[in-house]
PLY file of the C-alpha trace (Angstrom):
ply
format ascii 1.0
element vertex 459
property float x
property float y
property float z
element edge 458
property int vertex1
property int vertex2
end_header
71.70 -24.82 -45.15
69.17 -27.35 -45.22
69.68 -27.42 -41.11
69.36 -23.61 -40.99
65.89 -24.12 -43.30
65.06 -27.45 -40.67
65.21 -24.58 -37.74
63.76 -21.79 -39.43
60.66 -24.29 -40.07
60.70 -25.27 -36.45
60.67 -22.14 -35.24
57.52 -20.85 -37.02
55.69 -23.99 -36.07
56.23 -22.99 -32.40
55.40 -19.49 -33.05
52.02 -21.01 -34.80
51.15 -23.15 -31.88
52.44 -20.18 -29.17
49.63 -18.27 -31.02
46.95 -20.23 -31.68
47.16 -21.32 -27.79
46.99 -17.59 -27.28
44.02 -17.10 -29.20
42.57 -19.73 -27.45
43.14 -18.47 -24.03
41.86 -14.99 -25.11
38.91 -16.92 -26.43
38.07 -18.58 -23.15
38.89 -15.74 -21.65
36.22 -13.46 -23.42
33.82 -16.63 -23.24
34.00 -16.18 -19.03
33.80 -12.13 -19.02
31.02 -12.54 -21.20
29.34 -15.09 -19.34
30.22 -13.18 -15.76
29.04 -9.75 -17.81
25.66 -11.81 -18.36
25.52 -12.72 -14.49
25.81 -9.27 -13.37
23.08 -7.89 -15.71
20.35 -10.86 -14.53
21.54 -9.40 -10.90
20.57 -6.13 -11.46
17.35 -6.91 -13.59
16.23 -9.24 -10.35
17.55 -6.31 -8.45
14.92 -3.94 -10.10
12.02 -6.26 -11.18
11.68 -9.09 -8.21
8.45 -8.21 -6.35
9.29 -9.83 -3.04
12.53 -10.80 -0.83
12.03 -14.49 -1.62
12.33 -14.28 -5.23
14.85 -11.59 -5.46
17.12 -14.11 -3.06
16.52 -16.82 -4.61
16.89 -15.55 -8.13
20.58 -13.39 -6.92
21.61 -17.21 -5.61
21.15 -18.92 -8.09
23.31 -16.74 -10.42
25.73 -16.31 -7.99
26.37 -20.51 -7.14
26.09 -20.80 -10.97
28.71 -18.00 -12.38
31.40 -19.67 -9.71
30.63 -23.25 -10.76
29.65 -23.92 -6.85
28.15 -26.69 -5.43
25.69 -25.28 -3.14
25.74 -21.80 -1.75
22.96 -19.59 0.58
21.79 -15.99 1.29
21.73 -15.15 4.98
19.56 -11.73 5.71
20.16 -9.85 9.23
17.14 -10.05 11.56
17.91 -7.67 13.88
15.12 -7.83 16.66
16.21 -11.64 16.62
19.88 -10.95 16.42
20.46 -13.66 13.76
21.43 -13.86 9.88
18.42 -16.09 8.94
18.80 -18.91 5.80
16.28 -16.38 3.43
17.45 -18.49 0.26
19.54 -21.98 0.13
21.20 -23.79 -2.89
21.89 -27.41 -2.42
21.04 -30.72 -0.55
20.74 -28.70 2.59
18.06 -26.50 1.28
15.20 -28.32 2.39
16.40 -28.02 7.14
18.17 -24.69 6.90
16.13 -22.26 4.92
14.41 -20.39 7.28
16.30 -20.85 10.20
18.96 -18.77 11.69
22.23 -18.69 12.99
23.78 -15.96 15.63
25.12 -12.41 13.72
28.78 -13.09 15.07
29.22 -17.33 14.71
31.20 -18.80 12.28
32.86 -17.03 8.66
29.09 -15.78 7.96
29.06 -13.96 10.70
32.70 -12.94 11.23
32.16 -11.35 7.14
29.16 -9.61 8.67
30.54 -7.99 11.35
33.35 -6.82 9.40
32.15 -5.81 6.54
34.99 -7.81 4.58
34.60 -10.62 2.20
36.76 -14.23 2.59
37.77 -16.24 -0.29
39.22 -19.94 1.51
39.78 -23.15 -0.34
40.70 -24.95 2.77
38.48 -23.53 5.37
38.60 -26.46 8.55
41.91 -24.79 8.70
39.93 -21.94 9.67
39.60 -21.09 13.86
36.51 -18.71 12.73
34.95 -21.89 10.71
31.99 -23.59 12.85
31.17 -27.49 11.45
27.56 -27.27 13.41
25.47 -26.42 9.79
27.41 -29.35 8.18
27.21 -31.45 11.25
22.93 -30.92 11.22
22.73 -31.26 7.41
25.67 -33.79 6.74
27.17 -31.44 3.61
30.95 -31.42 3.69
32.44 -27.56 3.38
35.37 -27.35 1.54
35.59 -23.99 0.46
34.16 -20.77 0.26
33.60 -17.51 -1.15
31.66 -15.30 1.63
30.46 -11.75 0.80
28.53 -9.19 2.80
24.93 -8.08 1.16
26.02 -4.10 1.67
24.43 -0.92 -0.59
27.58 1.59 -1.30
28.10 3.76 1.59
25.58 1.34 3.83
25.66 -1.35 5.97
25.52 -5.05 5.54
22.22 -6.31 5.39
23.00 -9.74 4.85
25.71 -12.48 3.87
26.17 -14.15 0.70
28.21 -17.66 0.49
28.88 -19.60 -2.29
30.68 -23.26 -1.37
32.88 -26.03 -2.85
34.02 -24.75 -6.11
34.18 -27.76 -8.75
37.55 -25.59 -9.59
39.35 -23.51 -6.88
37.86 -20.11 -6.51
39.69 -17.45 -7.76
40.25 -13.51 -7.08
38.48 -12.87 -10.62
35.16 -14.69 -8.72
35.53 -12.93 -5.78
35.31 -9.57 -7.66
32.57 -10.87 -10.18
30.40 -11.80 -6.50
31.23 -8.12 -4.84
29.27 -6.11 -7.62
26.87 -9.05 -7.64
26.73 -8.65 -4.24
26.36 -4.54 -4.81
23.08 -4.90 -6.77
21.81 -7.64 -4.46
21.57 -5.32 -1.60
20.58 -2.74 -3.74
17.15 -4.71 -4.20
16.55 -5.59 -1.00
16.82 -1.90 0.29
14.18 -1.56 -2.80
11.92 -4.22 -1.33
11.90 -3.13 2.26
11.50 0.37 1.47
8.45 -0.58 -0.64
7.15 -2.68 2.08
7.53 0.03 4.94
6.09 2.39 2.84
2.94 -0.19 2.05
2.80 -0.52 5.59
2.33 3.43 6.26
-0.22 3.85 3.13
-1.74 0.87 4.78
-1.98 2.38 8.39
-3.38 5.63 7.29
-5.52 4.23 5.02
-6.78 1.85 8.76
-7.07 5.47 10.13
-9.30 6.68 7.36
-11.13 4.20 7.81
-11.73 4.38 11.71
-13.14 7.83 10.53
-15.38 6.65 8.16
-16.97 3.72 10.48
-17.25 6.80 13.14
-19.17 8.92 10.72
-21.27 5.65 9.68
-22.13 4.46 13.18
-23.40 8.15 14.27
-26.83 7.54 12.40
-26.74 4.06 14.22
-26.00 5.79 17.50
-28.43 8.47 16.98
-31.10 6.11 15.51
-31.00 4.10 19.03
-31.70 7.08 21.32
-34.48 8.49 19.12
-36.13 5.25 19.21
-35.07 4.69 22.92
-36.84 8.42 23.48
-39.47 7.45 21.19
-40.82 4.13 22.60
-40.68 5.88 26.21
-42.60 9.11 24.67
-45.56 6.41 23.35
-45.91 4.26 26.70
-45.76 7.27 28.91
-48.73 8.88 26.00
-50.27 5.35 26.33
-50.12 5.37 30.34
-51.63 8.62 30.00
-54.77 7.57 27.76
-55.66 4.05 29.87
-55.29 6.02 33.18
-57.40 8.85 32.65
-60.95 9.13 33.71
-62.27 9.66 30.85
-63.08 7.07 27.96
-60.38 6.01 25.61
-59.50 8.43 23.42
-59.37 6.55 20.55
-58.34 9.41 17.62
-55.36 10.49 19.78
-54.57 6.88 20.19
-54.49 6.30 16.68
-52.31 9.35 16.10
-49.49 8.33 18.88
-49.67 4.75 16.87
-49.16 6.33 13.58
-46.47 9.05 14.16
-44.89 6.10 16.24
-44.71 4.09 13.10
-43.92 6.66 10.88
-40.33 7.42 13.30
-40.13 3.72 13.49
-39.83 3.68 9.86
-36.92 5.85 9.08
-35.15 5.45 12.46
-34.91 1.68 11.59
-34.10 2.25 7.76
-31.34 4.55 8.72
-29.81 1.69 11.51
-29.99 -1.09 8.91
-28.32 1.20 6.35
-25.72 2.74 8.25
-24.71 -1.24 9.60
-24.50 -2.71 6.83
-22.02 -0.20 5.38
-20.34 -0.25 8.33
-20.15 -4.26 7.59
-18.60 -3.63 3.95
-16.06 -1.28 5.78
-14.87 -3.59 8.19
-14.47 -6.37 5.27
-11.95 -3.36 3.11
-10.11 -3.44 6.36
-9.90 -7.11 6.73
-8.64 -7.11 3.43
-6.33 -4.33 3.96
-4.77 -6.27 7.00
-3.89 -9.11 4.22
-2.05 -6.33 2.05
-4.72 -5.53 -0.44
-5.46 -2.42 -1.23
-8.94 -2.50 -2.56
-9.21 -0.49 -6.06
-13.22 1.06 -6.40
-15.57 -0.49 -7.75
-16.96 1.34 -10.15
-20.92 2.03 -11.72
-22.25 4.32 -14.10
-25.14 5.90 -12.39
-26.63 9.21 -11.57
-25.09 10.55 -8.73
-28.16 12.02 -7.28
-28.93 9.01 -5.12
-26.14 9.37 -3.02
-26.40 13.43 -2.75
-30.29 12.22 -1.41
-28.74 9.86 1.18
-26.52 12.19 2.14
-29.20 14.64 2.73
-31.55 12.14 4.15
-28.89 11.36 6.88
-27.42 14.69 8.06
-30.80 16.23 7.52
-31.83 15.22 10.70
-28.81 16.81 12.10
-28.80 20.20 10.70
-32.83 20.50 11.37
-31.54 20.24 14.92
-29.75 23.22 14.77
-31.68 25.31 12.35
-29.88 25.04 9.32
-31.42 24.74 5.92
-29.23 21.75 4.30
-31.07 21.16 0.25
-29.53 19.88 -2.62
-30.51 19.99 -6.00
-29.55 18.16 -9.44
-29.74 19.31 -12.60
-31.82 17.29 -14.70
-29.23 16.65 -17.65
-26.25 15.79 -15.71
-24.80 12.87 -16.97
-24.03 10.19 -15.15
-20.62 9.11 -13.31
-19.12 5.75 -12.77
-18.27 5.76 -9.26
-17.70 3.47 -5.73
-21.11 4.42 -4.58
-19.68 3.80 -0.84
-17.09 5.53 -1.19
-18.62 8.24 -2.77
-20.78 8.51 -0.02
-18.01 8.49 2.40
-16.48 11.39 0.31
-19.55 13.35 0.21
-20.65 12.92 3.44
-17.30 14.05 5.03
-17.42 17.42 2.91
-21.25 17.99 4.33
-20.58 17.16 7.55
-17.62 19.55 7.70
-20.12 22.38 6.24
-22.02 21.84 8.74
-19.74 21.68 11.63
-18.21 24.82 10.32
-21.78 26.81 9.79
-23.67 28.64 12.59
-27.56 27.77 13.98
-29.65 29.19 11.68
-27.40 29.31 8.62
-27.47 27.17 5.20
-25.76 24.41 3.50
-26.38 23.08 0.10
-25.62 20.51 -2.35
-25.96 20.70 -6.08
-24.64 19.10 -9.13
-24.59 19.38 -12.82
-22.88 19.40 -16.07
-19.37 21.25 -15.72
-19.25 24.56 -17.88
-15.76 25.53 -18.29
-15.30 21.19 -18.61
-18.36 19.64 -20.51
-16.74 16.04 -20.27
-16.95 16.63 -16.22
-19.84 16.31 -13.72
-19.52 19.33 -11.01
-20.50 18.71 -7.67
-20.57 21.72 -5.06
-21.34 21.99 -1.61
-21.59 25.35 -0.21
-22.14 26.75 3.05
-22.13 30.06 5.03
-19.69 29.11 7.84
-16.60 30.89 9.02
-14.56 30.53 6.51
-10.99 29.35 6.95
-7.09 31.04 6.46
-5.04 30.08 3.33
-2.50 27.87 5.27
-5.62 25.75 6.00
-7.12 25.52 2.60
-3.09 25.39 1.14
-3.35 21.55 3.11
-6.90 20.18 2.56
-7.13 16.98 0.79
-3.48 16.30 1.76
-1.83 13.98 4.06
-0.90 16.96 6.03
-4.31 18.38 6.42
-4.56 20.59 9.47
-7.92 20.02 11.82
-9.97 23.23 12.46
-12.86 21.28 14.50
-11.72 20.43 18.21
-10.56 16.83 18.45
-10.59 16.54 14.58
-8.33 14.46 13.08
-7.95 16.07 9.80
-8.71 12.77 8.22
-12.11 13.90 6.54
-10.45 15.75 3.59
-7.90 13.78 3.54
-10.49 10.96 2.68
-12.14 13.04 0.38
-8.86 13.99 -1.41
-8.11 9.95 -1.85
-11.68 9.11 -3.07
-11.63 11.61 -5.46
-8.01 11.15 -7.33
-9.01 7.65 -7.58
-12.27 8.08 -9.61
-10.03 10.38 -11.66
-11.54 13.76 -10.73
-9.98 16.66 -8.97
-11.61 18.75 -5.89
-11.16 22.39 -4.63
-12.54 24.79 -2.58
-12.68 28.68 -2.55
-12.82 29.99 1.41
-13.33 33.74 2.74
-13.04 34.49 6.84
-16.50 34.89 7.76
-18.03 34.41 4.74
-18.41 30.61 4.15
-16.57 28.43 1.58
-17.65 26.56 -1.36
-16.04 22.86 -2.10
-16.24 21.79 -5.60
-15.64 17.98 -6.84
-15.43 17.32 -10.69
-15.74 13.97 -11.39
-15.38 12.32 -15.46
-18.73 12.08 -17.03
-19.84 8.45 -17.81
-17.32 6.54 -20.60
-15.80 9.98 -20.91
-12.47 8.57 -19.26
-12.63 5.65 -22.19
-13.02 7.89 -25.46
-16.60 7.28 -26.06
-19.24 9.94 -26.68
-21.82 11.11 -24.04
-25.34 10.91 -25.06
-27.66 13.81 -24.98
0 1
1 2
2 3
3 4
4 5
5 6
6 7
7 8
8 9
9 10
10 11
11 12
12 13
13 14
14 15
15 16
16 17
17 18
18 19
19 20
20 21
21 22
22 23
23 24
24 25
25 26
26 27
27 28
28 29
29 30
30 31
31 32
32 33
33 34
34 35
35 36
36 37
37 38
38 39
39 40
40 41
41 42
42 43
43 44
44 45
45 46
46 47
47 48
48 49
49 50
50 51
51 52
52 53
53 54
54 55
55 56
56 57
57 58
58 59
59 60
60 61
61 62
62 63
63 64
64 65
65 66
66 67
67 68
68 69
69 70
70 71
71 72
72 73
73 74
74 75
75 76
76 77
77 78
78 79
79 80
80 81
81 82
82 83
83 84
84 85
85 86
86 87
87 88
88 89
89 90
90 91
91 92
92 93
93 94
94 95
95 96
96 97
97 98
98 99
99 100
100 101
101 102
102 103
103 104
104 105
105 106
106 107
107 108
108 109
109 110
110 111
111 112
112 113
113 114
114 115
115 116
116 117
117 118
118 119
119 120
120 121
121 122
122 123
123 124
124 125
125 126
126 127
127 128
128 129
129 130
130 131
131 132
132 133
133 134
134 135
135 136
136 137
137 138
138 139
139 140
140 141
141 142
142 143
143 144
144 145
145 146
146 147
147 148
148 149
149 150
150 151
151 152
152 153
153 154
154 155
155 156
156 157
157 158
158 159
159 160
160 161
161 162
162 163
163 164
164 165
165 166
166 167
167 168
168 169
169 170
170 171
171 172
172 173
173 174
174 175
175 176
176 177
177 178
178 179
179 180
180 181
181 182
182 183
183 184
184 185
185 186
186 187
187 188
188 189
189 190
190 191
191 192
192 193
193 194
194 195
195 196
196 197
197 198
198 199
199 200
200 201
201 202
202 203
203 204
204 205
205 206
206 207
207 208
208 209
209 210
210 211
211 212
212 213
213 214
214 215
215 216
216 217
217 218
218 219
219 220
220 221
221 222
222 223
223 224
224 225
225 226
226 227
227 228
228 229
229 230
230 231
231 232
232 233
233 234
234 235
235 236
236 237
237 238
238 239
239 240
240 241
241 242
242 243
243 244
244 245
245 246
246 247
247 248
248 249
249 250
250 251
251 252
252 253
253 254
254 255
255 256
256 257
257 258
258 259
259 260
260 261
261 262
262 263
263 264
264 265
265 266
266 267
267 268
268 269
269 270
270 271
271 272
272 273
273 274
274 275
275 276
276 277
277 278
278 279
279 280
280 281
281 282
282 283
283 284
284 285
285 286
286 287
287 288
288 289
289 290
290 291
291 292
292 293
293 294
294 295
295 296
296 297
297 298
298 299
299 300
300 301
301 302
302 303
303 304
304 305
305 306
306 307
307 308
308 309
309 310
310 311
311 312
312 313
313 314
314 315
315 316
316 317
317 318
318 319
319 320
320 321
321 322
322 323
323 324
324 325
325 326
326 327
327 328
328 329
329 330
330 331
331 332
332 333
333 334
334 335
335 336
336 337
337 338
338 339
339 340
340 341
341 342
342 343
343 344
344 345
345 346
346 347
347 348
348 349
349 350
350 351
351 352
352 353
353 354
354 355
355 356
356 357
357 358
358 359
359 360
360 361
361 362
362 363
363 364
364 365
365 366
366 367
367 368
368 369
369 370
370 371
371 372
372 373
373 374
374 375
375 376
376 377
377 378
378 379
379 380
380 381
381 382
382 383
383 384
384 385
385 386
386 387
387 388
388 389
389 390
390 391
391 392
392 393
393 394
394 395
395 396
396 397
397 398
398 399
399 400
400 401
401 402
402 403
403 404
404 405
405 406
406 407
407 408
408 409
409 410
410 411
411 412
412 413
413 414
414 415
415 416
416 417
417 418
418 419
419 420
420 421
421 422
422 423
423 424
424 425
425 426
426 427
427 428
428 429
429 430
430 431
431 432
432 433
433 434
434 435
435 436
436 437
437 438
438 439
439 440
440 441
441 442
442 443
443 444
444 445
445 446
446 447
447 448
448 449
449 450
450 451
451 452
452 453
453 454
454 455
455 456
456 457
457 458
């Protein structure tokens, strides 16, 4: 009996430790899905927050080479003009010669995994025929083994390679599945990041051909300035000729009244030249700072936005006196002010009176007025109306849109498309009412000063 109890005790002392070693393992266990759990959720968040392809690698790497218990590890991302999978992030003493440099898209396991599309786990990989020594031969690391995983988006292609090296333990399957979804989200952020880019790169180049529209509209005063003072100085020395050739005495009242009308063209001719260049000047800096991948935001000032209906005027007046067309603006006395880009403002403006004007007959009218909106006190209306021809609905459907369809011959259609942009970012909304033959009236609203920030207008 007492040898039956001896067994019985044995027996439940085994069964103790069997369990508690259980527990234990379950324990660890949870402790390594948890932490593996944790390394796929930083993944994604780097996935969906990282702002650039250097910081997204480098952030995916170093979760990857730490979730494995790796000694070193890279990111290789496909260059396709060059043909190569380039070193975009590196882990390790060989971080400093290889990052940036490239190797060919079919050499050794990185490229072999790229090709195919299929991941290698290898804990003895100079055993390999597909293994190529020249990275560790340049850097002096030894490669022992590796987990290698193609960067691919469900459904996509491989963008990339991801390759984790030298396990302190030997890799497992379980690691090789943890760096697949890993992997998953990683590419999953880089599609994010290039997509961004290409489509910062098209907002970028339209917004380069909005602005070759604008510097043609601002160099026409400069162009036109030139050849009225080219006509002008040969108008007074042929008058001049005239006066010291003729027989008779110097005339010295019509003298004095070339000199002064002279002066008087002089005066505006060269004030509209100096103007015009130096916005031209501020528009070629936005574009130098566009090229650098800045997209400048306005810059805003609460002001009466009469001054830049008056330079508006002043500029296209010329113009439409040309071709007999009455072009006056007017006002209202108690229209607030509006914080606005005053250049771009004038670049909005001037586009919308320039089209009126294209689009009205000799002899007809154009005019500009502003005031107080009436359906919208807490807006400042601005309408330009003219009696042109009018234009069809599938026209008016598209102004102030990307898609904007030209009506003037070589137009671009980049006018009201400029106009659209200036106005949605000063907050305010444009529209226009057209009838065939009639004429058509374009109406900006813009916020009244400190409107936009909750604070009361004065009256």
């Amino acid at each position: 009996m007492v040898w039956t109890g001896i067994q019985k005790s044995n027996q439940m002392t085994d069964e103790n430790v069997t369990l508690r070693d259980e527990l234990q393992r379950l324990q660890n266990e949870c402790l390594v899905r948890d932490r593996q759990f944790n390394a796929l959720r930083r993944t994604s968040l780097a996935a969906m927050q990282s702002s650039n392809m250097e910081e997204l690698t480098e952030r995916v790497l170093d979760i990857a080479v730490r979730v494995v218990h790796a000694d070193a590890g890279s990111i290789f991302l496909h260059n396709p003009g060059s043909r190569k999978l380039v070193f975009a992030a590196v882990v390790g003493d060989a971080s400093g010669p290889l990052t940036g440099t490239g190797i060919p898209e079919d050499r050794g396991i990185a490229g072999h995994v790229f090709q195919t599309g299929l991941p290698i786990l290898d804990d003895n990989l100079r055993m390999r025929s597909d293994f190529d020594p020249d990275t560790d031969n340049r850097t002096g690391f030894q490669t022992r083994s590796t987990i290698t995983i193609p960067l691919c988006a469900p459904g996509g292609r491989p963008v990339g390679v991801l390759q984790v090296l030298n396990g302190q333990a030997p890799f497992t399957q379980r690691d090789l599945s943890v760096l697949e979804v890993l992997c998953t989200h990683a590419a999953l952020g880089i599609e994010r990041i290039r997509l961004a880019a290409q489509s910062r790169d098209a907002q970028i180049g339209h917004r380069v051909g909005e602005i070759a529209h604008d510097i043609k509209n601002l160099m026409t005063p400069i162009e036109s300035g030139a050849l009225t003072a080219q006509s002008l100085v040969l108008g007074l020395m042929h008058d001049l000729n005239a006066l010291i050739e003729s027989d008779n005495p110097p005339c010295r009242k019509q003298l004095d009244a070339a000199i002064h009308n002279a002066k008087d063209a002089a005066g505006w001719i060269l004030e509209d030249v100096v103007t015009s260049a130096e916005r031209v000047r501020r528009r070629t800096e936005y574009i130098a700072g566009m090229v650098k991948g800045r997209l400048p935001e306005p810059i805003l000032e609460a002001d009466s936005i009469l001054g830049i209906i008056q330079q508006v005027q002043k500029t296209l007046g010329r113009y439409a006196k040309s071709r007999g067309i009455d072009l006056y603006c007017h006002v209202d006395a108690s229209t607030y002010p509006v914080s606005h880009d005053k250049d771009q403002m004038y670049d909005a403006l001037y586009n919308l009176v320039n089209n009126a004007l294209q689009a009205t007959p000799d002899g007809g009218t154009v005019s500009i007025t502003a005031c107080n909106s009436i359906h919208n006190p807490s807006m400042v209306e601005i309408s330009i109306t003219d009696t042109g021809h009018g234009m069809t609905e599938e026209t008016r459907s598209k102004l102030f849109t990307d898609e904007v369809i030209s009506t003037k011959h070589g137009g671009t259609g980049l006018g009201t498309s400029i106009v659209g942009r200036v106005v949605r970012e000063h907050h305010g909304n444009v529209s226009v009412k057209s009838r065939l033959g009639r004429g058509s009236v374009f109406t900006v609203q813009l916020p009244a000063y400190n409107v936009a920030h909750g604070k009361t207008i004065a009256a």
